[in-house]
Backbone bond lengths (Angstrom), bond angles and torsions (degrees), N, CA, C in turn:
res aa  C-N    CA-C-N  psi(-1)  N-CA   C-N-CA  omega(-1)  CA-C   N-CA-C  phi
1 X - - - 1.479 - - 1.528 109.43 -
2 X 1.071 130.59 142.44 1.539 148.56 -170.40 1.385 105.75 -81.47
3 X 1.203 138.49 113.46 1.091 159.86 178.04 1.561 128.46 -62.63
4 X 1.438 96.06 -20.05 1.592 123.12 -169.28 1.559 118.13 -136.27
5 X 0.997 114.82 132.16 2.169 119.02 161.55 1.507 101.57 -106.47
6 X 1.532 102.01 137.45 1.533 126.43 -164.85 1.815 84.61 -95.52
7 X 1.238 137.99 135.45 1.387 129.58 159.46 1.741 109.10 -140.75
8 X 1.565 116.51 151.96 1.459 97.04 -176.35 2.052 73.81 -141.53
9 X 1.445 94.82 -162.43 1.646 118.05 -175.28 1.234 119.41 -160.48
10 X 1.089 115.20 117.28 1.821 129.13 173.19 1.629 106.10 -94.05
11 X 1.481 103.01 141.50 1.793 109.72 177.47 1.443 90.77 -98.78
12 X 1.886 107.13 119.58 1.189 121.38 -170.60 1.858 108.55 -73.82
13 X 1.068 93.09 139.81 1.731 98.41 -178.78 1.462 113.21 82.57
14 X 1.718 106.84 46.39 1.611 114.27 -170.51 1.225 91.67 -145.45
15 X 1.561 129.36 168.47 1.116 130.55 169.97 1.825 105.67 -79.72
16 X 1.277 124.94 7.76 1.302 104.14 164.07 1.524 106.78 -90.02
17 X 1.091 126.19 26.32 1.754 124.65 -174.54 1.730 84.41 -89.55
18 X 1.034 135.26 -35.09 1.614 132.40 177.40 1.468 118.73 -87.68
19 X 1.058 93.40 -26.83 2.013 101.29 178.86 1.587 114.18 -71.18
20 X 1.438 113.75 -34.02 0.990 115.94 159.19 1.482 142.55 -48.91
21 X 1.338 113.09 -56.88 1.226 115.16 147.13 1.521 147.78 -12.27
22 X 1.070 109.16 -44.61 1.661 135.19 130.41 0.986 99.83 -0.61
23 X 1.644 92.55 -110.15 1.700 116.37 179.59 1.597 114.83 -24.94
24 X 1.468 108.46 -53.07 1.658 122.45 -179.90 1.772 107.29 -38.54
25 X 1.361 92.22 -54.38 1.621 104.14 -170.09 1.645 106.64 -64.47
26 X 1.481 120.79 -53.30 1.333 127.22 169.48 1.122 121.71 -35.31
27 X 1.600 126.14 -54.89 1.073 113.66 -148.44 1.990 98.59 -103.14
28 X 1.114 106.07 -16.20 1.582 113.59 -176.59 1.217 94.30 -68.76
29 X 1.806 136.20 -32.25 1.553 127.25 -166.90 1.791 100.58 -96.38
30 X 0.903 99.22 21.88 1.804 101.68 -172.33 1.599 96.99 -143.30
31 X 1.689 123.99 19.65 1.421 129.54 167.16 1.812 107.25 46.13
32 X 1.511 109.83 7.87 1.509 119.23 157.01 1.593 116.33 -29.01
33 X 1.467 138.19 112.55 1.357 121.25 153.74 1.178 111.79 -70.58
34 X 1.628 104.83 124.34 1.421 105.79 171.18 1.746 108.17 -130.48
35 X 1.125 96.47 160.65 1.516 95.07 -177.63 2.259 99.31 -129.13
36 X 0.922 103.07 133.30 1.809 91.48 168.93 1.893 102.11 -115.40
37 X 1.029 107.11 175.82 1.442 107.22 -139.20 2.198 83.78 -155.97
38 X 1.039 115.95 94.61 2.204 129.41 -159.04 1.612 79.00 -85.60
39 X 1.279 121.84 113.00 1.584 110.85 170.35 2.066 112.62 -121.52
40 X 0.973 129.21 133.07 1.278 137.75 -174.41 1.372 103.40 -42.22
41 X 1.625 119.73 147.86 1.273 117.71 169.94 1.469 121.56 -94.28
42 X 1.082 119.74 139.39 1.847 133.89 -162.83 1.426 86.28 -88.50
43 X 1.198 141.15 -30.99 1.314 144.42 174.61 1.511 108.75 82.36
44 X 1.478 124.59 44.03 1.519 137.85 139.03 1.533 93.76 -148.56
45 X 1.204 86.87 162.41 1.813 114.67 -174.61 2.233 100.53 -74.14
46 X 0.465 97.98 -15.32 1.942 99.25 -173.16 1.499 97.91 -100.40
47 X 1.201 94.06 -38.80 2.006 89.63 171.07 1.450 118.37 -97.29
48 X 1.558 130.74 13.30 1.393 129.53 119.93 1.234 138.92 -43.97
49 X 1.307 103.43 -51.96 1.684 128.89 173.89 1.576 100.70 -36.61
50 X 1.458 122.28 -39.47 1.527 98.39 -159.48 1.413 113.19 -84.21
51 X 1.380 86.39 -9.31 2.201 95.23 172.99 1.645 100.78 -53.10
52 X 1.734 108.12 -46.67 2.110 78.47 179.37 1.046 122.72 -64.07
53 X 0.666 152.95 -24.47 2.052 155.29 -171.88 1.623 96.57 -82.35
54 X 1.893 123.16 -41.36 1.531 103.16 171.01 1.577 129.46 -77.11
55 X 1.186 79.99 -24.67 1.531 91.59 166.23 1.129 138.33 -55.72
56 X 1.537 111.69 -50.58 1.477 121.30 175.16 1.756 103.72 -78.58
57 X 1.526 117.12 -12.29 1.761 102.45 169.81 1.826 96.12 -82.01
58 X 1.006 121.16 -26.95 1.595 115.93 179.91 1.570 106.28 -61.58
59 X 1.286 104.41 -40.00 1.532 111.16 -175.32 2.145 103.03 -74.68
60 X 1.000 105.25 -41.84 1.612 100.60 173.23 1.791 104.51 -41.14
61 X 1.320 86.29 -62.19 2.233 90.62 -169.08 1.455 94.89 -73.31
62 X 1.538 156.48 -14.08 1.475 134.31 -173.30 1.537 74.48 -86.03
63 X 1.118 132.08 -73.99 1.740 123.11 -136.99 1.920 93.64 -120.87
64 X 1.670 89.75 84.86 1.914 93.88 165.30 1.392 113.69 -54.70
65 X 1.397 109.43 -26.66 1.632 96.23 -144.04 1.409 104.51 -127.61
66 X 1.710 98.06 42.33 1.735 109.79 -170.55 2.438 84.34 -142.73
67 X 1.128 94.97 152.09 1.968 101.95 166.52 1.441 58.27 -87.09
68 X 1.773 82.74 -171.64 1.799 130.74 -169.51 1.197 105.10 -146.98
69 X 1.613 91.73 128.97 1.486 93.47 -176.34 2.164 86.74 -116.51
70 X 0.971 101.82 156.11 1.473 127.54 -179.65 1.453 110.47 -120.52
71 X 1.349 112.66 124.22 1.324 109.83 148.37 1.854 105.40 -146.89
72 X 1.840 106.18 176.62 1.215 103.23 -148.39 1.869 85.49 -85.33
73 X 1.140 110.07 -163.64 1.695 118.67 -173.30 1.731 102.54 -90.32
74 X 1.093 121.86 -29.29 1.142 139.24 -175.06 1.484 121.48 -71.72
75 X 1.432 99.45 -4.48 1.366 112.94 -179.55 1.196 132.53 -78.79
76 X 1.379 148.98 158.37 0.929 135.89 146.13 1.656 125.76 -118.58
77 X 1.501 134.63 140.41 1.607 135.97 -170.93 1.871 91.31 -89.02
78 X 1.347 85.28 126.72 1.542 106.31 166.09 1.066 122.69 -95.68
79 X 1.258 114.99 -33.67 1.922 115.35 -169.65 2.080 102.05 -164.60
80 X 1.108 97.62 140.52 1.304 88.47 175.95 1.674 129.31 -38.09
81 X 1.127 119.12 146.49 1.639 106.26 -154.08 2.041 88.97 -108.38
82 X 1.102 105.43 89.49 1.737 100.51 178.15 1.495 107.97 -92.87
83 X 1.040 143.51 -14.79 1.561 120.64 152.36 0.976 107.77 -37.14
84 X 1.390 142.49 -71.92 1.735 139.26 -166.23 1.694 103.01 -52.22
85 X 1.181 116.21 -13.02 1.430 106.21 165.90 1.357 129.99 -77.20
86 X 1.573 96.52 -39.85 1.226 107.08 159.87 1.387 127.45 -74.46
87 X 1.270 115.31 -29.94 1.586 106.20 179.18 2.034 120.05 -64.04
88 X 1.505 83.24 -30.82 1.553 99.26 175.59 1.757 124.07 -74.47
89 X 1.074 104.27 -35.16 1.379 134.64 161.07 1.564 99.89 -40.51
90 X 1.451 108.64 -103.69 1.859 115.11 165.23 1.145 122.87 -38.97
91 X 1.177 124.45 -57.47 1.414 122.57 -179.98 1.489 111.02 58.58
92 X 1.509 105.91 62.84 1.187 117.97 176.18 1.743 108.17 -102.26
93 X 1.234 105.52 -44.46 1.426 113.05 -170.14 1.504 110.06 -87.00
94 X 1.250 121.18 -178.66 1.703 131.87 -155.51 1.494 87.55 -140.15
95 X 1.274 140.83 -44.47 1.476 134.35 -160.95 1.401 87.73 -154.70
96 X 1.998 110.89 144.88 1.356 104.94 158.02 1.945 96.06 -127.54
97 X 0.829 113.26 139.05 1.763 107.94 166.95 1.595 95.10 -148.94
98 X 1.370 99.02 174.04 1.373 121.81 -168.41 1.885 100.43 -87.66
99 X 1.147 122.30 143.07 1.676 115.02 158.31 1.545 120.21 -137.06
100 X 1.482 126.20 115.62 0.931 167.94 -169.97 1.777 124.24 -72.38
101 X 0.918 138.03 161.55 1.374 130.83 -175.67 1.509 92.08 -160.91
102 X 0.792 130.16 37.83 1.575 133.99 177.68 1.279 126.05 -83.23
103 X 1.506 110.03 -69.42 1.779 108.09 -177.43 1.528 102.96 -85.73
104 X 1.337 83.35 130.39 1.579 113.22 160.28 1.908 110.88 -58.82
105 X 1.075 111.08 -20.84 1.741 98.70 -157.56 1.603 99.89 -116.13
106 X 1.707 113.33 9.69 1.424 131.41 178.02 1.639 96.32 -76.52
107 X 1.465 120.92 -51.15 1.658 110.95 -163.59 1.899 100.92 93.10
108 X 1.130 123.49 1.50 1.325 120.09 -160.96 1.600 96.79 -133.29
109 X 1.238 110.87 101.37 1.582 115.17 146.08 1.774 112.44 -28.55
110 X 1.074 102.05 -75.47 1.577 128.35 -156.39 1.893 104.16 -90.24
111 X 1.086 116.97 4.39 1.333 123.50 159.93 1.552 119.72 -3.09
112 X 1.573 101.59 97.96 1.876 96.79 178.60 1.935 111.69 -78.46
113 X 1.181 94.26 135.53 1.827 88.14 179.53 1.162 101.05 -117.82
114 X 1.888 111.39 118.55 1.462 127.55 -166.65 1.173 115.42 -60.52
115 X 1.498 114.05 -19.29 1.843 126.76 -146.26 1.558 96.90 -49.85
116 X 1.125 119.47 -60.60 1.284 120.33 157.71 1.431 140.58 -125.99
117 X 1.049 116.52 146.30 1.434 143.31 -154.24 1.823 127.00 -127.42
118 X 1.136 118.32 104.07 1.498 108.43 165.10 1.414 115.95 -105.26
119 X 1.380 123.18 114.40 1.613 129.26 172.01 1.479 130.51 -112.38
120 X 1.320 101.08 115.69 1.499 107.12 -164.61 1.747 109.20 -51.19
121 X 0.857 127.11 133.35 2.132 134.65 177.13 1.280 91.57 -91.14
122 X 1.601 112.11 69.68 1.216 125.44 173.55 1.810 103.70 -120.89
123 X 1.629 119.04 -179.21 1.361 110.04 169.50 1.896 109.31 -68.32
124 X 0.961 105.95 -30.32 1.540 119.22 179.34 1.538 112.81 -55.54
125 X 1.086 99.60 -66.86 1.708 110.77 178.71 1.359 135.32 -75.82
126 X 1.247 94.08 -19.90 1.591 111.64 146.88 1.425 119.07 -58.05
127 X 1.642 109.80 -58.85 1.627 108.88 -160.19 1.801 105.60 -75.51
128 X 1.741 110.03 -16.30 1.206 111.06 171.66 1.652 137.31 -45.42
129 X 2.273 79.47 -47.84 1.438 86.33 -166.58 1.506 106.15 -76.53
130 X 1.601 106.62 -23.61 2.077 115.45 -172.73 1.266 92.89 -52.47
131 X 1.302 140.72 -53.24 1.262 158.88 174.93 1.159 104.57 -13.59
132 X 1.645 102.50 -89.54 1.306 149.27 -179.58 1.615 97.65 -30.51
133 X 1.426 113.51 -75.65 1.819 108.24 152.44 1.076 163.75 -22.07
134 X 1.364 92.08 -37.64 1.709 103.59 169.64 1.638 110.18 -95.39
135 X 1.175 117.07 -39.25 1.614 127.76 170.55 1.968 103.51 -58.17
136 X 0.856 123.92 -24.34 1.713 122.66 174.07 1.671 100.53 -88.41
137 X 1.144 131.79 -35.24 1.239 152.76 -163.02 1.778 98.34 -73.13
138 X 1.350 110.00 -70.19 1.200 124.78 -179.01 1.481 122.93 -64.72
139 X 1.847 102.37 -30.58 1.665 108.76 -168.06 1.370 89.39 -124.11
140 X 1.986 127.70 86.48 1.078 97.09 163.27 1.774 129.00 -102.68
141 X 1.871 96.22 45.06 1.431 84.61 178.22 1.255 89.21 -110.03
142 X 1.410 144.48 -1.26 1.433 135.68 160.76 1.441 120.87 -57.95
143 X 1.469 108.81 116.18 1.753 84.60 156.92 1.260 148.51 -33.91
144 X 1.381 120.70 144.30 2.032 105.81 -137.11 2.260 66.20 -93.13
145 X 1.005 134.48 -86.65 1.567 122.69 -173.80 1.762 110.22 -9.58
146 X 1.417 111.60 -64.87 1.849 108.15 -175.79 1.578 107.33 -44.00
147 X 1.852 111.30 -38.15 1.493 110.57 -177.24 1.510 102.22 -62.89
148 X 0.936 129.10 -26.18 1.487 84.02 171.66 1.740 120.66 -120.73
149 X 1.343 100.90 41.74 1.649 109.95 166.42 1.779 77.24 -94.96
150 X 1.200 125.81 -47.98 1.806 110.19 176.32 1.290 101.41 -52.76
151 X 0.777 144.50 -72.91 1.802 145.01 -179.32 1.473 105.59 -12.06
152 X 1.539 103.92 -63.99 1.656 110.52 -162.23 1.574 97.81 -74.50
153 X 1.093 107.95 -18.87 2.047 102.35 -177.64 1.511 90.60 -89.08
154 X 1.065 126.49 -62.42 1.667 116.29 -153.08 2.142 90.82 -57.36
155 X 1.326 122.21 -74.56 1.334 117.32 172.34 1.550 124.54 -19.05
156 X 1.408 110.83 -47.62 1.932 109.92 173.06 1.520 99.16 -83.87
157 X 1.330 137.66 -1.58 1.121 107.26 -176.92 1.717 99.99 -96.57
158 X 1.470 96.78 -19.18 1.836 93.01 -178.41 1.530 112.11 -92.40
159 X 1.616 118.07 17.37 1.577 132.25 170.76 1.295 125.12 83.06
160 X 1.286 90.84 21.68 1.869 108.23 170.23 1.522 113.47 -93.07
161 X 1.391 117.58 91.96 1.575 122.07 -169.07 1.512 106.59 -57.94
162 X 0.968 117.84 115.35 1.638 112.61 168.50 0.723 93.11 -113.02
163 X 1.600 113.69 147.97 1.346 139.18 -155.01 1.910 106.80 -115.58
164 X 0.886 105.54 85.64 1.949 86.42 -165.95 1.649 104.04 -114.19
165 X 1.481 96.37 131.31 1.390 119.98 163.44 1.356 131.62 -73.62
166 X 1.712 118.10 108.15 1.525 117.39 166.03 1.445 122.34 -52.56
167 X 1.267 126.39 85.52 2.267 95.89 -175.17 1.491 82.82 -112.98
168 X 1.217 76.28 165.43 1.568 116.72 -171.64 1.654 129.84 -26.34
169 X 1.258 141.92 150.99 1.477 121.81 173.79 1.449 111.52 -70.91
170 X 1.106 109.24 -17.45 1.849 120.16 -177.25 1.488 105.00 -43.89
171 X 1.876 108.53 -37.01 1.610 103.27 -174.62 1.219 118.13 -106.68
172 X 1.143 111.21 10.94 1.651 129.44 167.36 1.826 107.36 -114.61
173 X 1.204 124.25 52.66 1.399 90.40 -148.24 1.733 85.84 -103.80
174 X 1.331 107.93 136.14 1.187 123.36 175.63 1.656 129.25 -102.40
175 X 1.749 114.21 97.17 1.113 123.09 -157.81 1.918 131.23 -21.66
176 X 1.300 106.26 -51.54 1.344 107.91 168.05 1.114 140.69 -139.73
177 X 1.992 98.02 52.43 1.372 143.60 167.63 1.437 110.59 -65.47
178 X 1.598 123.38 133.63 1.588 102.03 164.29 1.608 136.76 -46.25
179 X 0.973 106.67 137.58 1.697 103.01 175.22 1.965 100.68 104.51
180 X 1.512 105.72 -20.25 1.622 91.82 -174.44 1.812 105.51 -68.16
181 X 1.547 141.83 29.03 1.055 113.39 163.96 1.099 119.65 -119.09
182 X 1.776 103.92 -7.51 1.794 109.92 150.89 1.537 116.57 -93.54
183 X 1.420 114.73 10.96 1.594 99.04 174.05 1.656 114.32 -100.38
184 X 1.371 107.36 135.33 1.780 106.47 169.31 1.364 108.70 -67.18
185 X 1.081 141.99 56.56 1.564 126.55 -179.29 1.740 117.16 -34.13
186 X 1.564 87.87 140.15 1.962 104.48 -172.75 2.059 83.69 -97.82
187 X 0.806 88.67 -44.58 2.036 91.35 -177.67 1.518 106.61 -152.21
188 X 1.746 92.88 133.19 1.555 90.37 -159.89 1.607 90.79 -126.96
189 X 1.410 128.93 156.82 1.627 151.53 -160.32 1.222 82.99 -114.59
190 X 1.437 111.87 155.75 1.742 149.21 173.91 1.109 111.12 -143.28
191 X 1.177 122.75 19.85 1.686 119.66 -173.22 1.234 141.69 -14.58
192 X 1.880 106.71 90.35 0.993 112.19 -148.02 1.439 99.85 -89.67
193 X 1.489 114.96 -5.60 1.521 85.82 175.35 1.593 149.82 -58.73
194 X 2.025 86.25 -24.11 1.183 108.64 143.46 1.605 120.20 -22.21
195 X 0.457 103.67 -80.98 2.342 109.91 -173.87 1.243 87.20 -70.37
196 X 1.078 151.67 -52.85 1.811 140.23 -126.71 1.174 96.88 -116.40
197 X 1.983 148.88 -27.09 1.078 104.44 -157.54 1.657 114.34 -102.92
198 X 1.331 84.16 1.81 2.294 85.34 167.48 1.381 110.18 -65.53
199 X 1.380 101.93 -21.95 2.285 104.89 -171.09 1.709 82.77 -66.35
200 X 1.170 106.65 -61.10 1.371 124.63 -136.14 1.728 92.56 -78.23
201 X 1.032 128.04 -26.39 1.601 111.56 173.83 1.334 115.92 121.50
202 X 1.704 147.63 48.66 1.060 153.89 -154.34 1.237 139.31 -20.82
203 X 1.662 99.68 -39.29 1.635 104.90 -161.78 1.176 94.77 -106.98
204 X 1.841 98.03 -169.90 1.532 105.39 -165.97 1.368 100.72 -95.56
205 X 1.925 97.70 164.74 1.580 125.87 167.58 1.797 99.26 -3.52
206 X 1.068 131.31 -55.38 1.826 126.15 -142.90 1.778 79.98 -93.89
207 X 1.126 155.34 -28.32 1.088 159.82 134.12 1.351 127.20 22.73
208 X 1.684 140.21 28.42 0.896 130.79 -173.06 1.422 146.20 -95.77
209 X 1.690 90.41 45.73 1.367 97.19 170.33 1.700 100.63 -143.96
210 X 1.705 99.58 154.04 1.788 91.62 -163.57 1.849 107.96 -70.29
211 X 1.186 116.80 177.83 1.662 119.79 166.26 1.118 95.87 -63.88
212 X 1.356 105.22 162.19 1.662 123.88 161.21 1.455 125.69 -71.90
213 X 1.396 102.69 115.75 1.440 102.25 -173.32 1.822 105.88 108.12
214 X 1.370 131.46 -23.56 1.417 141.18 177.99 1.479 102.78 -79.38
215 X 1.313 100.90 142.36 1.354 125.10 162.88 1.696 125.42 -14.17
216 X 1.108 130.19 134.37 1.374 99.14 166.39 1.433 126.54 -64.34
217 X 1.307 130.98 150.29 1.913 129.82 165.23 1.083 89.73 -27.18
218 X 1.458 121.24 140.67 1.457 98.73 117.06 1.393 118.78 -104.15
219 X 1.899 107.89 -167.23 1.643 101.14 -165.71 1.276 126.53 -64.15
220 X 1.101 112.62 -34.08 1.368 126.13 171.89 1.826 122.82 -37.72
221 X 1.378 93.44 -41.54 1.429 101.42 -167.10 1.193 94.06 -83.85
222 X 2.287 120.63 -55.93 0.993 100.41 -158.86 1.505 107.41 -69.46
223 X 1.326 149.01 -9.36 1.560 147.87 150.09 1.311 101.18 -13.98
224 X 1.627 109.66 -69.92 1.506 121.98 -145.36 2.030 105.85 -73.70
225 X 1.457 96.01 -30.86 1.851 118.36 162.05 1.498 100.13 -46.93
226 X 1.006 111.59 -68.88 1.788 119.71 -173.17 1.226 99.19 -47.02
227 X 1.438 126.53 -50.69 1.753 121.58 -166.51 1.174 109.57 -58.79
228 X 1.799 102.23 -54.04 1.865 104.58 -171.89 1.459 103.50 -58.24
229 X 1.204 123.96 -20.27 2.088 107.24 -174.02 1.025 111.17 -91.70
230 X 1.687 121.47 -20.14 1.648 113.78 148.77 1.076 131.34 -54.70
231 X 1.512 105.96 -33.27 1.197 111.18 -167.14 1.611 115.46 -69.26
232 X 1.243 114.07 -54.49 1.239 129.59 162.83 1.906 120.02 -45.45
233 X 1.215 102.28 -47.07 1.589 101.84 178.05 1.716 100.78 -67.29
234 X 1.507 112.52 -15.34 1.904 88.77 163.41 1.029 116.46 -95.00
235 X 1.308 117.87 -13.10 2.069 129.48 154.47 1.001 103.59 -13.09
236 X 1.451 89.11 -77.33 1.701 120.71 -153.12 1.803 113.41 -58.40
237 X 1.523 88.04 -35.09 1.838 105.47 -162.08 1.987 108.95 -76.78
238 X 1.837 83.47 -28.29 1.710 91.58 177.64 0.955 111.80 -66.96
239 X 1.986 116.61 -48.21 1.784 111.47 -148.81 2.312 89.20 -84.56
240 X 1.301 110.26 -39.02 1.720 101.48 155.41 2.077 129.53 -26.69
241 X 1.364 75.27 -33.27 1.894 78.85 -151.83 2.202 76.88 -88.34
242 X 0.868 118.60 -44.82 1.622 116.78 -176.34 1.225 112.10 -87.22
């Protein structure tokens, strides 16, 4: 029995509603469980981002009695992914992701890359990702991935051991990253935000005007714009008032 559910998320009414598919095709010919998860568009690309972190708590309550594995839509499964068998198996670790030293324009030596993710559906890995959520929620000029290398620091600093696993770039493997022409990739990134996120609207949630060169709003979205800056100004007004 499989130890793990594979789940990812497309922002519906974007050109990743087709990119996905991909993945669809990949992982169904590699008997992959996958689940995708159609989520509304916030109408900028940084206020998509926080759908992974809700997603994978949606994925905690659909499948208690499975970890979660995450990957981005952009992905594609190369080969059956059996570390996550093993990680689920032992169940030693709380988080496994890949870490990187690559971009120069990150600020991060040690750069976590979300693309993929295994998280134990433990009390731990649960309270990581809630974490992980509200810190993208609150900070959306942080990279929504750095939020939760803040996650795993703010959590060990208040004595919650998280346990996190380095694996390999093979399961992060990022197409024309160094090292991709000696790596076998198990699941490999195309990073489409690259192409997609000028369509899709750049900045964060408080964001209410489109990129240059993007589509106009429409109302709908900018509606849903208006919600997130309420939403946040009671963020702001709660962690003030305590």
């Amino acid at each position: 029995m499989i130890g793990w559910q594979m789940i990812s998320y497309y922002t519906a009414r974007t050109p990743y509603e087709e990119e996905v598919k991909k993945l669809v095709a990949s992982a169904a010919g590699l008997n992959v469980p996958l689940k995708i998860y159609a989520c509304p568009p916030t109408g900028t690309w940084r206020g998509n981002l926080n759908h992974k972190s809700a997603t994978i708590l949606k994925a905690f309550e659909e499948f208690p009695d499975k970890d979660i594995v995450f990957v981005d839509a952009d992905a594609i499964i190369r080969r059956w992914p059996a570390l996550f068998d093993e990680l689920s198996a032992k169940a030693v670790y709380d988080l496994s992701a890949c870490f990187f030293s690559y971009t120069k324009r990150s600020g991060d030596k040690d750069e976590l890359l979300s693309g993929t993710l295994w998280i134990r559906n433990a009390d731990v890995g649960r309270a990581l990702v809630r974490r992980w959520h509200e810190i993208g929620i609150a900070r959306p000029d942080v990279r929504h991935q750095y939020c939760l290398k803040l996650a795993i620091a703010g959590l060990q600093r208040s004595g919650v051991p998280v346990r996190v696993f380095r694996h390999p770039f093979a399961y992060t493997c990022i197409y024309d990253y160094p090292g991709r022409k000696t790596c076998v990739p198990v699941i490999e990134h195309y990073q489409a935000s690259r192409r997609f996120r000028r369509a899709v609207g750049f900045g964060s949630p408080l964001a209410l005007q489109p990129a240059r060169g993007a589509a106009p709003v429409p109302p709908e979205v900018a509606r849903m714009r208006e919600r997130n800056l309420d939403i946040m100004r009671k963020h702001f007004e709660a962690k003030e008032a305590t």
